[in-house]
N, C-alpha and C positions, 0 to 999 in steps of 0.2 A: 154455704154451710159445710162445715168437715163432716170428713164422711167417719161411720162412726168405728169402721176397723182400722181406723187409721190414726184414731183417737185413744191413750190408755189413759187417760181419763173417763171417758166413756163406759156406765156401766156396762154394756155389750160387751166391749173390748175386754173390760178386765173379767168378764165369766167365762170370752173364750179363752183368756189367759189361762184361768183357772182347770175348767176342762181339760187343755190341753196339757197343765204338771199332772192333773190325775190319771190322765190316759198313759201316761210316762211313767208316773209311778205304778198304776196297774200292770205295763208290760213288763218291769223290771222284778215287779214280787212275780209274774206268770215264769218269767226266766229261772228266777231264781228256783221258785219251786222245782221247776222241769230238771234244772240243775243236778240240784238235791236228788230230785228221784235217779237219774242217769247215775250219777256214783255210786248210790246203793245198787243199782241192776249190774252193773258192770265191777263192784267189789263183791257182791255175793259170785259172780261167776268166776273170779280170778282163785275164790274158796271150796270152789267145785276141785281143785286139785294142791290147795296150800292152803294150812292149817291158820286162823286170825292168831295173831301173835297176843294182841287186845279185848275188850269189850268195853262198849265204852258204860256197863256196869260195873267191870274192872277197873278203869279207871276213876270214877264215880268214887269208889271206894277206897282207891289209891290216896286220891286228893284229901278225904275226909280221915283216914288215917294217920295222913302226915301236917295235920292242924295242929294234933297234940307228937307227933313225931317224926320230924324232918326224913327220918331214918328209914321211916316204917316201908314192909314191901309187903305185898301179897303172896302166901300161900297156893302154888298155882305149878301143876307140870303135868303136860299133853301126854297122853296114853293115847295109842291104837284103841281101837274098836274092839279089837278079840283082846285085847288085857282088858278090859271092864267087864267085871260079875255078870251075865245073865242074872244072875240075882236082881240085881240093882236097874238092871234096866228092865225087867218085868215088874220091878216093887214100883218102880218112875211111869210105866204104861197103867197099871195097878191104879195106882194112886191120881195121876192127874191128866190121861187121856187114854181110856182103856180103846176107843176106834183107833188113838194114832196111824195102826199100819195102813188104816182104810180110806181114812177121808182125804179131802185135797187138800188141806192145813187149817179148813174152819168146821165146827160143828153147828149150826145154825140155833139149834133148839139149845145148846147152852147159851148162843149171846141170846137170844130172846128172850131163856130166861134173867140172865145177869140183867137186862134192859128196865125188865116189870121189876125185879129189883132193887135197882137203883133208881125207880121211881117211885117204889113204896117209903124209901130211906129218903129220897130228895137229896142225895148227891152220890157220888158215884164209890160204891163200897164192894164191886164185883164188875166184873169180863166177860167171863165164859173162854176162857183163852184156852186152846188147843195148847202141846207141847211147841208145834210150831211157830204160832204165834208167839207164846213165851223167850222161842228165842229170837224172833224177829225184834222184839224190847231189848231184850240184854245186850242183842248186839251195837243197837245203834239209838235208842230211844232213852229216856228218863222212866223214874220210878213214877212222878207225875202220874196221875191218874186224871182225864180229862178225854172229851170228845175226840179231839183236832190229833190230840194223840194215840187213838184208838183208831181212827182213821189211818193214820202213816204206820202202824201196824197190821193194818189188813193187807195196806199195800208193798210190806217188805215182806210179808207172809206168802203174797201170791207170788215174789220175787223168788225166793227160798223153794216154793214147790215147783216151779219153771224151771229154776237151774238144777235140781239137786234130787235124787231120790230119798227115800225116807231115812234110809239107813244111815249116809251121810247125816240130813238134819239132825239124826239124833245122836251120833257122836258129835257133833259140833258141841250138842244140848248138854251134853255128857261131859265133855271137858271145857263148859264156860261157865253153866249153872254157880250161882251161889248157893254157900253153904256154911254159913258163917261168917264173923268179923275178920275181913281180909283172906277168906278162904274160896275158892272156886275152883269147880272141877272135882272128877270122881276122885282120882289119885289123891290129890290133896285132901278131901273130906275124910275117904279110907283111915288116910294114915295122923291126922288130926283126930279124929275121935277111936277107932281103934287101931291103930297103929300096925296096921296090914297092908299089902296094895289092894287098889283095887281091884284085882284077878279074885281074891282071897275074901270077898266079903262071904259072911253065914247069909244065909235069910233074912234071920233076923234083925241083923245088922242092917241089910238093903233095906229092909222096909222101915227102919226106923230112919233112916238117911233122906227117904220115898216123902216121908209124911213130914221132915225137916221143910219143904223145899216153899211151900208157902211163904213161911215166916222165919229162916234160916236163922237171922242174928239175933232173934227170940228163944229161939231153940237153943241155940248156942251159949246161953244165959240159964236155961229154965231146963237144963237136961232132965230132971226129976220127974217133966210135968206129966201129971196122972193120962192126960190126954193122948201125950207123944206115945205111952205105952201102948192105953186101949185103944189105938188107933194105928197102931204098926201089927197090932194084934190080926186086925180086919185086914191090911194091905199083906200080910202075910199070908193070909189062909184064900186070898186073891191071886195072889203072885202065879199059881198054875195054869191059872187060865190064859193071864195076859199073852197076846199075842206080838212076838218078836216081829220087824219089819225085816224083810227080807233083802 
């Protein structure tokens, strides 16, 4: 009688066949992941001393631009750290991570709460995302809201606070943020809605920029809204307290 590994007719045979492509393909998605994470660890570090030229929410937006405009390009040019408003980066700590200079780039008790949240809603309408986190997304992630991608967000966030002190994270945050249709970055926002650099924002100016940053290309349509005002109102009379990362 043949024996039955030596037979691919043999049901045996063909399940160790079978085993054997998925062990194959299990090591190639493990590779690939490992991959993947290795070029982000070692492209955030190359930005410890060189500005990203990109984000690939810049690009995201690039693309979606030039649908209806071959032409089109983004509103976008890097300032230093010291030409950006103290304004604006208190109205930015103010408004959507007042611990920034403190924590190690997560807040726990925001995702927990975002978590009960998104389970009171049954799908996912909330983060809890730190400044850091936010830019660990813009740099390399989709707008996508989903698990698998909250996950590779934790882990470009632990990436970003390994290589980088805060002050960096947050000029990167500073000059890659959106801020409107085809708009990113301080500079560009400044002089898009008030026609200033961004050295030169008011207060009041930053904090209405501050509370833009949620829903920028909303905002950028709905300049009027009652909300943007009475809520620049509150991130203004905040701003003092915010604490600058050193």
């Amino acid at each position: 009688m043949a024996r039955s590994r030596g037979n691919p007719r043999h049901p045996r045979s063909r399940r160790w066949g079978a085993w054997h492509w998925c062990g194959y393909v299990l090591v190639l998605f493990v590779a690939g992941i490992f991959a993947t994470q290795l070029y982000y660890f070692l492209q955030i570090g190359w930005w410890t001393r060189f500005n990203p030229e990109s984000t690939a929410f810049m690009r995201a937006a690039q693309s979606r631009l030039r649908e209806t405009d071959p032409n089109a390009t983004l509103k976008h040019t890097w300032v230093a750290y010291g030409d950006i408003s103290r304004n604006l980066k208190r109205g930015i700590i103010a408004s959507e991570d007042a611990n920034f200079a403190n924590h190690d780039g997560f807040e726990i008790d925001a995702m927990l709460g975002a978590w009960e949240k998104n389970k009171k809603k049954g799908r996912i309408v909330a983060g809890g995302s730190t400044i850091s986190q936010q830019l660990a997304k813009n740099l390399f992630l989709s707008s996508e809201r989903s698990y698998i991608r909250k996950a590779e967000e934790v882990s470009i966030t632990w990436m970003l606070e390994f290589w980088m002190d805060k002050q960096r994270i947050f000029e990167i945050y500073l000059n890659s943020v959106e801020w409107g249709e085809g708009v990113f970055g301080a500079e560009a926002a400044a002089r898009y809605y008030y026609h200033v650099p961004a050295s030169k924002l008011t207060p009041w100016q930053a904090a209405r920029l501050a509370v833009m940053l949620p829903r920028p290309r909303y905002f950028d349509q709905h300049r009027g809204s009652a909300y943007l005002s009475q809520r620049a109102g509150v991130i203004a009379r905040r701003m003092g307290a915010a604490e600058l990362p050193q």
